[in-house]
C-alpha positions as CSV (number, residue, x, y, z in Angstrom):
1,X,0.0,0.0,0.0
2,X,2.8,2.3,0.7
3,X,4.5,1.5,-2.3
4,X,1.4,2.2,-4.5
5,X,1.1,5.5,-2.5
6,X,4.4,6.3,-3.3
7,X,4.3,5.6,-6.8
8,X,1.1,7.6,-7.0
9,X,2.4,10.6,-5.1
10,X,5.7,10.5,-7.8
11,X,3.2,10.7,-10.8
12,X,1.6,13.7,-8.9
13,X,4.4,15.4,-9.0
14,X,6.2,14.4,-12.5
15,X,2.9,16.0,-13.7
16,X,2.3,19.3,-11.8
17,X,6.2,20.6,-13.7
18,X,4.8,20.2,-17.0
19,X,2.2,22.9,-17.1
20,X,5.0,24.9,-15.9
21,X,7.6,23.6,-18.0
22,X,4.8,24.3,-21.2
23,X,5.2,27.3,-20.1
24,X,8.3,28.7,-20.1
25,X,8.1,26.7,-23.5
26,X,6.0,29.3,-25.3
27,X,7.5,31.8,-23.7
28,X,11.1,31.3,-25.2
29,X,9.1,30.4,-28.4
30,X,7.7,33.9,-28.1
31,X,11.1,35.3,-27.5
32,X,13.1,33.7,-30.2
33,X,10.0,35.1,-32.5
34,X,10.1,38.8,-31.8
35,X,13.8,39.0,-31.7
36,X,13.3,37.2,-35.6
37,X,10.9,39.7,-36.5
38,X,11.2,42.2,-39.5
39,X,9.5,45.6,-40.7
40,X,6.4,43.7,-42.3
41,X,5.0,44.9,-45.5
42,X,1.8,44.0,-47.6
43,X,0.8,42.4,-51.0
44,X,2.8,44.7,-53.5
45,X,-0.9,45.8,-55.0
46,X,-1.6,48.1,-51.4
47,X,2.1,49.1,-51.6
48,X,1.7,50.5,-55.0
49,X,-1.4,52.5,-53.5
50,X,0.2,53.4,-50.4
51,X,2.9,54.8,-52.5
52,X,1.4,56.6,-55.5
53,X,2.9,59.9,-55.5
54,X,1.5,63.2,-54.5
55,X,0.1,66.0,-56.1
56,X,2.9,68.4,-56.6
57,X,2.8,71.9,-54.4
58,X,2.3,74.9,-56.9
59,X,3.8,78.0,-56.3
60,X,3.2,81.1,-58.7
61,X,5.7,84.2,-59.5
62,X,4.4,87.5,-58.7
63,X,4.6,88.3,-61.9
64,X,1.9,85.6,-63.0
65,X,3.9,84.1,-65.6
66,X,5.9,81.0,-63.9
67,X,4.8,78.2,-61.7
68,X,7.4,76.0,-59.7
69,X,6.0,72.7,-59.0
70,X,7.1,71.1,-55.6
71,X,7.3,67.7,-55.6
72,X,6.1,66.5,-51.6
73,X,6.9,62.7,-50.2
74,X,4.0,61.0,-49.0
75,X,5.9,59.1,-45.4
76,X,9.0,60.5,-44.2
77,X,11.8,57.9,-43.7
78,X,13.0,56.6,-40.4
79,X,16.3,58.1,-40.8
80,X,14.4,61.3,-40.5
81,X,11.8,60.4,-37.4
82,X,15.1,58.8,-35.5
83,X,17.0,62.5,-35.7
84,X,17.5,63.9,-31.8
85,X,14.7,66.2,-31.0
86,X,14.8,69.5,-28.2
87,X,11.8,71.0,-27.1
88,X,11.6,74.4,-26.4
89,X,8.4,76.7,-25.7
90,X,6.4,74.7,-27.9
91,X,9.0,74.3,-30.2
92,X,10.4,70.7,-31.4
93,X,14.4,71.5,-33.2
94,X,16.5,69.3,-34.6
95,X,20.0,70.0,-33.3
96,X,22.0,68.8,-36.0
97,X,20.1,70.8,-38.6
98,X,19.1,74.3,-36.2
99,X,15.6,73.5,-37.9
100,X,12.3,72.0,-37.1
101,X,12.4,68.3,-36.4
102,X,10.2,66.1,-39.0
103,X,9.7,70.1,-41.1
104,X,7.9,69.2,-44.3
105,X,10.0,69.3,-47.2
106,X,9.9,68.6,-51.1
107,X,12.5,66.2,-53.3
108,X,11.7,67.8,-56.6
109,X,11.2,70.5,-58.8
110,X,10.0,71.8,-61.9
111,X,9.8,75.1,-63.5
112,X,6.6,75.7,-65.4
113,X,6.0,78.8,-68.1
114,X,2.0,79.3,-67.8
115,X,2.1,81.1,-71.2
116,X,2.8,77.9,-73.3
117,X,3.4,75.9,-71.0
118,X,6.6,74.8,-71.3
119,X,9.1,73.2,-68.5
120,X,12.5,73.1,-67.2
121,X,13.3,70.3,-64.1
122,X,15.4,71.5,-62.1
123,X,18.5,70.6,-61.1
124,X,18.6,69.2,-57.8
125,X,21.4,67.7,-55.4
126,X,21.2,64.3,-54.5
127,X,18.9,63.1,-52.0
128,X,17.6,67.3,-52.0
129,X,14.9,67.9,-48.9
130,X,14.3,71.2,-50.2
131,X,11.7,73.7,-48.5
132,X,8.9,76.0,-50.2
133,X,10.6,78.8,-52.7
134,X,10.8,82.4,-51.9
135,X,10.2,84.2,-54.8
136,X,11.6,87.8,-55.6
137,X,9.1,90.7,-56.1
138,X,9.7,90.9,-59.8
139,X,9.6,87.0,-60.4
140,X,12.8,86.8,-61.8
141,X,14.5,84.9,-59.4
142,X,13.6,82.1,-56.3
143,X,15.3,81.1,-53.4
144,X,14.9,77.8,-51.3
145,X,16.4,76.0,-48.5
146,X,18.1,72.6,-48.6
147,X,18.5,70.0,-45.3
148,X,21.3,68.4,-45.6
149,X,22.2,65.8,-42.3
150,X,24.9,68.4,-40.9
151,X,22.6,72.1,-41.6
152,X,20.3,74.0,-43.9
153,X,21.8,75.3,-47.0
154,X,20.9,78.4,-49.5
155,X,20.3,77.9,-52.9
156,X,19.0,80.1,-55.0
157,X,17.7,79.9,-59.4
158,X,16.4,82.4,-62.1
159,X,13.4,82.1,-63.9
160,X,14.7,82.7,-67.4
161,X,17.1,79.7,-66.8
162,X,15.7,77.6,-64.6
163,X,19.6,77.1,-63.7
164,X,20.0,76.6,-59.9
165,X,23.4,77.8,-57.5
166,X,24.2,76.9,-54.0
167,X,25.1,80.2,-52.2
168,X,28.4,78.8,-50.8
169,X,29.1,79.6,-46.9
170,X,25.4,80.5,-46.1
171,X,24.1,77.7,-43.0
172,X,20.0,78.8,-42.4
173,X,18.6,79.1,-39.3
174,X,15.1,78.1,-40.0
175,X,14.3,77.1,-36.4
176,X,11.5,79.9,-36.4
177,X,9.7,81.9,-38.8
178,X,10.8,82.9,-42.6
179,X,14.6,82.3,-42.6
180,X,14.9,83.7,-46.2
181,X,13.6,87.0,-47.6
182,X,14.1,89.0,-50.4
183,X,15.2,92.8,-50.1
184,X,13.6,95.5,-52.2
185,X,16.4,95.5,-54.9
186,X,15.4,91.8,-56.1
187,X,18.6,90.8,-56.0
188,X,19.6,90.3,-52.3
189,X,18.5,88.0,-49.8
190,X,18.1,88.6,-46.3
191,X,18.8,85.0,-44.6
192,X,18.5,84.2,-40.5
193,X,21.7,82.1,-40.2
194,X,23.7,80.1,-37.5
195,X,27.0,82.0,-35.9
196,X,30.1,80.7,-37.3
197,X,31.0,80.3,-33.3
198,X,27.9,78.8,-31.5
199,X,29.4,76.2,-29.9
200,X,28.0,72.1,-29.7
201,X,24.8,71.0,-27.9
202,X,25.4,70.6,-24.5
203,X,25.3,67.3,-23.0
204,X,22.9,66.2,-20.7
205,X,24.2,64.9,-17.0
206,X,23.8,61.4,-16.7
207,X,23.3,61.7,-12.9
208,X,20.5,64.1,-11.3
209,X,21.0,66.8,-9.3
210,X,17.9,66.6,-7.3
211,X,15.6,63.8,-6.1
């Protein structure tokens, strides 16, 4: 009788580990699964919907006789949501740039003649985030900002031309309000820039100072 007990009480207790054991099981299957898992995507048919481009951003001279066409991006890449971000009054800057963090921006460009309707692309750097174009008072001439991954820089294009320039040794502030403006004489910008000295972002303490 004892030994039948004995057996019986074993069984018992061979049994109440394998719920457990089940357990922990899953759990590691669960594990091994998320640390396996990928940036999912769907059937290639929504992708192509999810992707169509935009309707380009029209901007007219105020002369009424060109139209630059702004090409937008539909989702901004991670790259760009992963830059740092500082808050201040409201405000959300990226450091690296001295702009806004996740600003809007356009990756194309086309000059358009609303008389005939002719048009000139225009020639963009590589991997251009370029902001909305300033035109000048007589419409002969544009300006626009470019984010690069170290600053904003200053480029500027004429209308009869559709040629572009990068105005060399220019870094925009565009961290608030219009950075670029056009002075009465059409020919000279008035740009909010960085100081050649500002120094680096300031680091955090790793330790606080209070409780």
């Amino acid at each position: 009788m004892n030994r039948v007990c004995r057996e019986c009480l074993s069984k018992v207790r061979n049994r109440s580990w394998m719920p457990v054991a089940s357990l922990v099981l899953l759990l590691w299957a669960g594990a091994l699964a998320v640390l396996a898992q990928t940036y999912q995507k769907p059937p290639q048919a929504v992708l192509d919907v999810l992707n169509a481009p935009v309707p380009p951003t029209g901007s007219i001279s105020p002369t009424r006789d060109y139209m630059l066409l702004s090409q937008g991006v539909r989702y901004p890449p991670l790259s760009e949501l992963a830059e740092p971000m500082l808050r201040l009054a409201g405000l959300r800057i990226n450091p690296n740039t001295s702009g806004p963090h996740r600003a809007g921006h356009f990756v194309g460009m086309t000059l358009k003649r609303i008389s005939d309707g002719a048009e000139t692309k225009i020639a963009l750097p590589q991997g251009a985030q370029v902001g909305s174009p300033v035109w000048s008072a007589d419409g002969r001439r544009f300006a626009f900002t470019n984010t690069t991954e170290g600053g904003i820089e200053l480029w500027a294009g004429e209308t009869a031309t559709g040629r572009v320039r990068k105005l060399e040794g220019v870094s925009v502030n565009a961290v608030y309000g219009a950075p670029v403006q056009w002075m009465p004489d059409n020919r000279t910008l008035l740009v909010r820039t960085v100081p050649s000295k500002r120094g680096s972002v300031p680091v955090a303490a790793s330790v606080p100072k209070t409780p």
